[in-house]
Structures are given as C-alpha cells and as structure tokens.
N, C-alpha and C positions, 0 to 999 in steps of 0.2 A: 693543403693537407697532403701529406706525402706518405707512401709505406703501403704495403699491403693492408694493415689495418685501418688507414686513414688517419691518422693522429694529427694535429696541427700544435702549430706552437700554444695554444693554452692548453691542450690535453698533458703537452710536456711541463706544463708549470711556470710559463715564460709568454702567457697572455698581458703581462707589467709592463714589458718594452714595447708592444704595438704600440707606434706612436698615431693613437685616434685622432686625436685633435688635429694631424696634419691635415691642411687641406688636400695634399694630393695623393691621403690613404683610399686610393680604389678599394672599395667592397666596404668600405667602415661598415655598415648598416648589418650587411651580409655577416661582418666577422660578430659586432657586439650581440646578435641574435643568436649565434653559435654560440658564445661566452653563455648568453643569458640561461641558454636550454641544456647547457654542459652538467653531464650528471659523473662525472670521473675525470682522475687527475694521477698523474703519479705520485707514485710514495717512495720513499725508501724504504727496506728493510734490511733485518740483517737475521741469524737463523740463532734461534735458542741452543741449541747444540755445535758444539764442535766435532769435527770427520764426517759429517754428511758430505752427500754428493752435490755438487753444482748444480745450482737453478742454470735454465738456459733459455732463453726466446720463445717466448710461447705458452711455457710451462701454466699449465691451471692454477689461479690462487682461491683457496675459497675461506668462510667465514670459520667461526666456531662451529655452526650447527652445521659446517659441510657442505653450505651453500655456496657454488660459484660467483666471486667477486671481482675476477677480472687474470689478467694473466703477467708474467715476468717479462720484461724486457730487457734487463741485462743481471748480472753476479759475477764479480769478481772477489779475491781475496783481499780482506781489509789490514791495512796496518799494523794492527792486533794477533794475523793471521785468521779470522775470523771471515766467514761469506758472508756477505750481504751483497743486495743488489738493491732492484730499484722492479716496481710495478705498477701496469696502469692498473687501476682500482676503481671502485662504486667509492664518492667521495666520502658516505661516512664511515668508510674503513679505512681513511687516510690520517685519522687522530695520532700523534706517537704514543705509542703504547696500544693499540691495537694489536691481537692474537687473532696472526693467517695461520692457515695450513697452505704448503706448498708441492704441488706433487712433480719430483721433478724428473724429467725423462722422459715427460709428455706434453712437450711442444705441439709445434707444428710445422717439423721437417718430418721427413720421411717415416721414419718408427714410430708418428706421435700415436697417441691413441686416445681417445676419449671414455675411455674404461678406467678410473680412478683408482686400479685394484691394489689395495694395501691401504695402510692409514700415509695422511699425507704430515711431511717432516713440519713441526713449530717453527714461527716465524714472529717475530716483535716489529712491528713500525716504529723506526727510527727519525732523528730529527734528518729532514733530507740535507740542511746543507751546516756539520755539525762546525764546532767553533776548537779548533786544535790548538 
C-alpha cells in the first residue's frame, strides 16, 4: 500500500495482475484477505456539465441523497474537451451510469474544508477503460 490514503494495487483496480499462484508471492494469504474485505475500488467519471471547475485530489464524492461515497483522485480534460476523472468509491457506486455529486475545491491540501457548502456539481460513472 502506498499514499497517504493507503490504496494498494486492487483498490486501483489492478488486483488481475498479482500473480497469486506464484510461489514466491510473499504475503499471498495477507493480500487475497485484503481482496476478500475490499469494499471500494475506483471508477471513472466524467461531469454532466460542461465549464465547471476541476475536480482535484481529495475532493469529496457523495451519493444522491448527499451521502459521502469516497473522494477524487485525479480530472483531467477529455478528448471531447469535457472533465472527467477517475474516484476511489464504496463499490456499489462503481456501476457506469451511476449519479455522484462532486464537490470540488475541497480536497485535502491546504484550503480543503470539510463543510460541503453549496450543492455539489453532477457527475455520471463512466466505462473506466472506454473502447476509442
């Protein structure tokens, strides 16, 4: 696990490549129990609207009913010109077509704040690795 948050490669969605069955994977037992108790994963998204502000590191993601679901870890602009990024999430708001709110400007650098004040911008879950 690496980061301030701890995330390990299945939190990132790349729990497929540990090669378990090697015999000289140190920790098998330790990581498949991680796997087993893992209740979040990332997702992509991308933002219903266009001209919003950029999501950024940290930013709060929460449900419909305003319930914190987990936070952003990266947005940049898409192809399209369009933001999306990508969030660790509670896994059953990893569906695509899933509706986050996103509040963004409240990470957690310096300014972040934990007061949600204002509505937070619409967000859709996207297919994470789309087919171009």
């Amino acid at each position: 696990m690496a980061g301030a948050r701890k995330l390990g490669i299945g939190d990132a969605g790349f729990a497929a490549y540990a090669k378990t069955y090697k015999p000289w994977f140190i920790g098998r037992s330790s990581f498949l129990q991680q796997e087993a108790d893992r209740k979040s994963e990332i997702a992509r998204f991308r933002f219903d609207e266009q001209g919003v502000r950029m999501a950024h590191y940290g930013d709060p993601v929460v449900d419909r009913e305003g319930r914190p679901i987990g936070f952003v870890t990266s947005c940049a602009i898409d192809r399209d010109g369009r933001l999306t990024g990508q969030a660790h999430l509670l896994r059953e708001h990893t569906a695509v077509g899933s509706l986050l709110g996103i509040f963004q400007g409240r990470g957690s650098g310096p300014k972040a704040t934990s007061d949600p004040a204002g509505l937070p911008t619409p967000a859709t879950v996207v297919d994470r690795f789309p087919r171009f």
